[in-house]
N, C-alpha and C positions, 0 to 999 in steps of 0.2 A: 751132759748139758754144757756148752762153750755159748756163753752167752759175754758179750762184748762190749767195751764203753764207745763213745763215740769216735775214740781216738785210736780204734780199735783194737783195743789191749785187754785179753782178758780182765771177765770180774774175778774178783775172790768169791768164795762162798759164803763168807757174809754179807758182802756187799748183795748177793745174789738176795739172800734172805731178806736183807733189808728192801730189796727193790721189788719184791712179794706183797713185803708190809707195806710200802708207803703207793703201792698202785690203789687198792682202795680210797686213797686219802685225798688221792694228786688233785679232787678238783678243790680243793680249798689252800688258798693262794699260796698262805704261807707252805703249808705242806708241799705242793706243788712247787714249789720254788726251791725246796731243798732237792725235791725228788731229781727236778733237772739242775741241779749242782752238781750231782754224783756222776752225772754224763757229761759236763762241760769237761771239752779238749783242754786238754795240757800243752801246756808251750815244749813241744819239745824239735831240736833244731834239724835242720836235715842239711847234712855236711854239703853236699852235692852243690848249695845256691850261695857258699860259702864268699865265692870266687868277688872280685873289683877290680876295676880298672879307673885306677886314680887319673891317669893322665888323657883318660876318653871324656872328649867334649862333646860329642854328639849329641842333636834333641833328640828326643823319640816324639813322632807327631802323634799328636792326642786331639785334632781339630776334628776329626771323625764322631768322638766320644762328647767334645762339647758341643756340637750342633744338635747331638739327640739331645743332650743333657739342655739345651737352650730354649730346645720348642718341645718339650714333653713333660718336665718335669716344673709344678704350679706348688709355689709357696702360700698355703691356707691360710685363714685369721688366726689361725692357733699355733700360727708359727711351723708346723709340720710339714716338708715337703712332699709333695703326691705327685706320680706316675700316673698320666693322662693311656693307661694300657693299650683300652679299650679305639683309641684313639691313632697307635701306630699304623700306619701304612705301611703296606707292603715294601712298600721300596726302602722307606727307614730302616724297617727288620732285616731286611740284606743286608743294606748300610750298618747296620748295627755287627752282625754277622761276620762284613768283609774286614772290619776293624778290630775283632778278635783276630781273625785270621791272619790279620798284619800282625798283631802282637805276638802271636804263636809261633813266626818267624824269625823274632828277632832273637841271637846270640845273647842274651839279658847278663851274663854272667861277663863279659867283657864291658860293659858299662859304670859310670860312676854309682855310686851308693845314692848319692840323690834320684840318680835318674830310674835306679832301679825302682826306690822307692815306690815314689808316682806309680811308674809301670804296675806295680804290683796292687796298688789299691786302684785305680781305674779298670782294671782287666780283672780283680775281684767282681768292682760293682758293676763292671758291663755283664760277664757271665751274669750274674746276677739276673739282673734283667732279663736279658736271653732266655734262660733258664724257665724263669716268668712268664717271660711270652709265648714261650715254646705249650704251656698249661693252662693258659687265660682263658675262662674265667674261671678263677680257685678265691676263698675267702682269706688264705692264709698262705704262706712259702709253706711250712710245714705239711700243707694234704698236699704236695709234690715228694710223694715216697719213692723216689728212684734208688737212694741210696743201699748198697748192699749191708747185711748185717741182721741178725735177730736184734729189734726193737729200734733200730735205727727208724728215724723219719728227716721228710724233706731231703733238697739236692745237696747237701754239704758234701757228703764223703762219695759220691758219684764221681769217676775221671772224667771228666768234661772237655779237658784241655790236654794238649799236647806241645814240652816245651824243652828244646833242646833235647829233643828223643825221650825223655821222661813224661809217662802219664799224669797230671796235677789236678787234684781236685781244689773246689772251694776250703775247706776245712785244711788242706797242703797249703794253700796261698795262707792265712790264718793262723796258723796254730805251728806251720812247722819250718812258714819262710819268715814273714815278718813278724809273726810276736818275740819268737825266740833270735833271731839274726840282730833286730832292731830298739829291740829293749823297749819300747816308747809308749807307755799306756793312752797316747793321744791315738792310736794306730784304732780304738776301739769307738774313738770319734766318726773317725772317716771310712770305715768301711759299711756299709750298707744290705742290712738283710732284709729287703724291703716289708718291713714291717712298722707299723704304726710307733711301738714303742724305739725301735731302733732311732741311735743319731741320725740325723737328717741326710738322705743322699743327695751331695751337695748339686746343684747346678751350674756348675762348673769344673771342669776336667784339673785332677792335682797336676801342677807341674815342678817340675824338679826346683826351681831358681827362686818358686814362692812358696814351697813346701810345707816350710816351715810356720808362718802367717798363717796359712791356712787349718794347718793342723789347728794352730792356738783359736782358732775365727771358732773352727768345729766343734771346740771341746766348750768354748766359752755359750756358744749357741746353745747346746745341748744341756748343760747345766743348771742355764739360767731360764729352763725350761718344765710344766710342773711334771713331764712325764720325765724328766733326771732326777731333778731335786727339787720334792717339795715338803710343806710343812701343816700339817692337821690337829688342832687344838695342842699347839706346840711340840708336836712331836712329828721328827724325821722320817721320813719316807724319801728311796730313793729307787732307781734302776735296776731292775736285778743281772745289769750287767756288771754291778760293782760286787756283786753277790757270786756270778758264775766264776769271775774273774778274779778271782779276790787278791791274788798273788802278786799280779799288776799293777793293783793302786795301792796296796798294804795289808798287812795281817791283820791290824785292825782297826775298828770303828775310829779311832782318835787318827791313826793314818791315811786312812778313805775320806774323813773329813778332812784332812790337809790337805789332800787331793784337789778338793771339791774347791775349796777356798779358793785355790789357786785361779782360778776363774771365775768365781761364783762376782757377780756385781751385787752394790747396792740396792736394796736391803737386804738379800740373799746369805752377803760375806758376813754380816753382823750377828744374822738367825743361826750363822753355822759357828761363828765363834762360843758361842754361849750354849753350843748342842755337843753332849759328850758323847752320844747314843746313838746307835739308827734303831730306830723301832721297825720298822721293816721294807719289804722289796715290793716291787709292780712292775709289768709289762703289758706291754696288749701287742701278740701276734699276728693283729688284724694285718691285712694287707697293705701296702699304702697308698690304695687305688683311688686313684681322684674322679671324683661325683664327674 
C-alpha cells in the first residue's frame, strides 16, 4: 500500500494508521483540521528556480491579469472578495488564458527577485481561476479532483503549467518556489485558493515596485477579518492556515500571536495582547462565487 502526502512523499505506517483513525472523525471541525494538518505541503525548495538577475530591470506586464482582476472580482459587505464566475465571457476566458501563455514564456529565472515574485503569485492566482473555470459550476476548488495520487483532491498537484521546459503545478508555485526560496509568511496572504475562508484574492495584479505595500495591505486585510482572527466569549479562534502552516508564523501559540499582532488593528491588537492561547482553527472551503 504507497499511500502519499500531498507533497507527495510517502506516509509512514503510522501516519497511515492514523489517517484510518481520524477518516471516521474528519467531519467534526477540530478533528478535521488536524486530519488536514498531516497532508499540508512542506516548504521544501526546488533548486532549479534558484537563479536572479540583479541587474535585470524589465517589467513583466500584468495589465492582462488586472483588467479580469478589475471587472470580475466584487468586494462583499463582509469584506470578502467574490469572482463574478458565472459572469465570465468567452472572450475574457481566452484573455485570461492568453496571459497565462504569455507568462509560460517568459525566462523568469533571469529576472529580479521582485519581479519574479509578483510573477509568481499572479500566475498562481490566475491558474487558479482557470482552473475554476475550466469546472464551473462546482461548490468548492476541492470537488475539482484532477490531481494524481491515492486520497489527493482538487487541482493543486495537477501540472498545469509549463515553465522553462519544467512541468509546474500549483502546489510547485507554493510549497516548492515561493515558501521555501522567499521565506515570507505574508506569501500565504496573497495567494488565493478561491475559497471563502481563504485571504482575499486581491483586485489588483502584484507588482514588483509595490510588492511589498501590498503584501502588508494583504496580511493586514486578512487578520482584521473574523474569518483570520476572531474572538468568542473571550477565546481565540483563528485560520487554520496558521494551523496547516505552522512553521511560517511559529511553533507556537505565543509566536502565531506575534504574528498576528503585527497587523492586527485596534481593538483586535489589545484582545491579542492579553490572549496567550488559540482555542482553536476554522475555514470554509465554500467557493468564492459571487451571488
Amino acid at each position: 500500500m504507497n499511500i502519499k502526502r500531498s507533497d507527495n512523499r510517502p506516509l509512514s505506517l503510522l501516519s497511515i494508521l492514523i489517517v484510518i483513525l481520524l477518516m471516521p472523525l474528519a467531519s467534526n471541525t477540530a478533528q478535521a483540521n488536524a486530519f488536514e494538518r498531516l497532508f499540508a505541503p512542506k516548504a521544501e525548495r526546488w533548486e532549479f528556480w534558484d537563479a536572479r538577475a540583479l541587474d535585470n530591470t524589465t517589467q513583466i506586464d500584468h495589465s492582462g491579469w488586472n483588467m479580469f482582476l478589475g471587472k470580475y472580482v466584487l468586494q462583499g459587505e463582509d469584506g470578502v472578495n467574490r469572482v463574478r464566475y458565472s459572469s465570465v465571457s468567452d472572450t475574457d476566458r481566452q484573455q485570461l488564458r492568453n496571459y497565462i501563455a504569455a507568462l509560460e514564456q517568459i525566462p523568469i529565472r533571469r529576472y529580479s527577485s521582485e519581479q519574479q515574485l509578483a510573477y509568481w503569485i499572479n500566475l498562481y492566482n490566475a491558474a487558479t481561476i482557470d482552473v475554476v473555470l475550466q469546472h464551473y459550476p462546482v461548490s468548492s476548488i476541492r470537488d475539482i479532483d484532477i490531481s494524481p495520487g491515492f486520497l489527493a483532491d482538487g487541482p493543486w498537484k495537477k501540472k498545469l503549467l509549463s515553465i522553462e521546459g519544467e512541468p509546474v503545478s500549483l502546489n510547485d508555485i507554493e510549497h516548492r518556489i515561493l515558501r521555501p526560496l522567499w521565506r515570507d509568511p505574508r506569501l500565504h496572504y496573497a495567494l488565493n485558493c478561491a475559497s471563502i475562508g481563504c485571504p482575499n484574492l486581491s483586485d489588483n495584479a502584484y507588482h514588483a515596485d509595490t510588492i511589498d505595500t501590498q503584501l502588508d495591505q494583504a496580511a493586514t486585510t486578512y487578520i482584521n477579518q473574523p474569518r483570520g482572527v476572531s474572538f468568542n466569549n473571550g477565546k481565540l479562534y483563528i485560520s487554520s492556515i496558521y494551523s496547516w502552516f505552522r512553521a511560517d508564523f511559529g511553533e507556537s501559540d505565543a509566536a502565531v500571536i506575534d504574528h498576528l499582532r503585527l497587523y492586527a488593528l485596534a481593538p483586535l491588537k489589545d484582545a491579542l495582547a492579553d490572549s496567550g492561547r488559540i482555542a482553536g482553527y476554522r475555514y470554509d472551503w465554500s467557493l468564492n462565487d459571487a451571488p
